[in-house]
N, C-alpha and C positions, 0 to 999 in steps of 0.2 A: 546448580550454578545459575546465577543472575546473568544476563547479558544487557547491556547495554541498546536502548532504542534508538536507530538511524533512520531519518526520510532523507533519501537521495534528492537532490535539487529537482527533479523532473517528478517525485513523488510531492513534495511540499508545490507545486507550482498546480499539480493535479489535483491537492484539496483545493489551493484557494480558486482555481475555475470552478470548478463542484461547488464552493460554498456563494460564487455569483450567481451560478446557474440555479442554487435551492432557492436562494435570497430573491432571483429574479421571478421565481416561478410561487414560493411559497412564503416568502416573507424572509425578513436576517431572523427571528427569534428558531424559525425554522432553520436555518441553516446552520445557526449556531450548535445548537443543540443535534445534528445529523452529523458533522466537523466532528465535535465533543466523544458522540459514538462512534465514530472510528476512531480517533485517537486512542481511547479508551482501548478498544479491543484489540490496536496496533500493543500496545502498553501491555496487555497481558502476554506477549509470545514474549519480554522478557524470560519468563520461568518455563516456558514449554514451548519452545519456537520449530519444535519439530511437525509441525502439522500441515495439513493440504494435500496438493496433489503435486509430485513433483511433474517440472514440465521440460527436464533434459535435453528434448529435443526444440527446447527454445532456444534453452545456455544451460551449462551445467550448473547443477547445483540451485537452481530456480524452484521455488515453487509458488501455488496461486490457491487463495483462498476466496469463498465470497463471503461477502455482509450483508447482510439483508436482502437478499436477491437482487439488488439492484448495483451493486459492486464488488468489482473484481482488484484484487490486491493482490499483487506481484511482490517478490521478497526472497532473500537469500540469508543464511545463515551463515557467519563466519563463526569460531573460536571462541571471541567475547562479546559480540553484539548481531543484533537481527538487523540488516539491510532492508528495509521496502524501497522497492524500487518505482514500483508506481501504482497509482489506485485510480481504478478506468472505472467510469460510472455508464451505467446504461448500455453495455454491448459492445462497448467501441473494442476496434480490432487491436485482442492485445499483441498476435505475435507481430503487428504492422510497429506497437509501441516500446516492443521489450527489444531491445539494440545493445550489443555489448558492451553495457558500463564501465567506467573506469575503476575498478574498484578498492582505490587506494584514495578514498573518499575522509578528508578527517571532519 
């Protein structure tokens, strides 16, 4: 089964400071192309959204992958589609960012 790709508001608002802060630090061709690769790898848990480590004791049903060592992505699986909830680059404290979403998100 296919499931459908969601960025929660506060996941979409978490690339594009990432893709300021790459742009600021390393250029837009860079940041474009960093953006590009997590999208991409967001796009593949369509087919196998079962993976990570679940983190329960943040919220149920949560769990968190990384990307290239330097980012952490938050995300829940419902029924027909994977939720990302948020994508925290560099360390920053996720259980300070993971907050009970509303999740009747269309």
């Amino acid at each position: 089964m296919t499931r459908e790709i969601v960025f929660s508001p506060e996941a979409l608002a978490d690339l594009l400071s990432l893709y300021d802060y790459v742009a600021d630090q390393s250029g837009e061709s860079c940041a474009v192309a960093y953006i590009t690769r997590i999208e991409a790898y967001c796009a593949g848990f369509a087919e196998f959204p079962e993976r990570g480590m679940r983190r329960d004791e943040l919220r149920e049903g949560l769990r968190v992958v990384g990307f290239e060592r330097r980012v952490t992505i938050a995300f829940h699986v419902e029924p027909d589609r994977v939720v990302f909830d948020r994508i925290l680059y560099g360390g920053r404290n996720m259980e300070g960012a993971i907050a009970q979403p509303d999740r009747d998100m269309t």
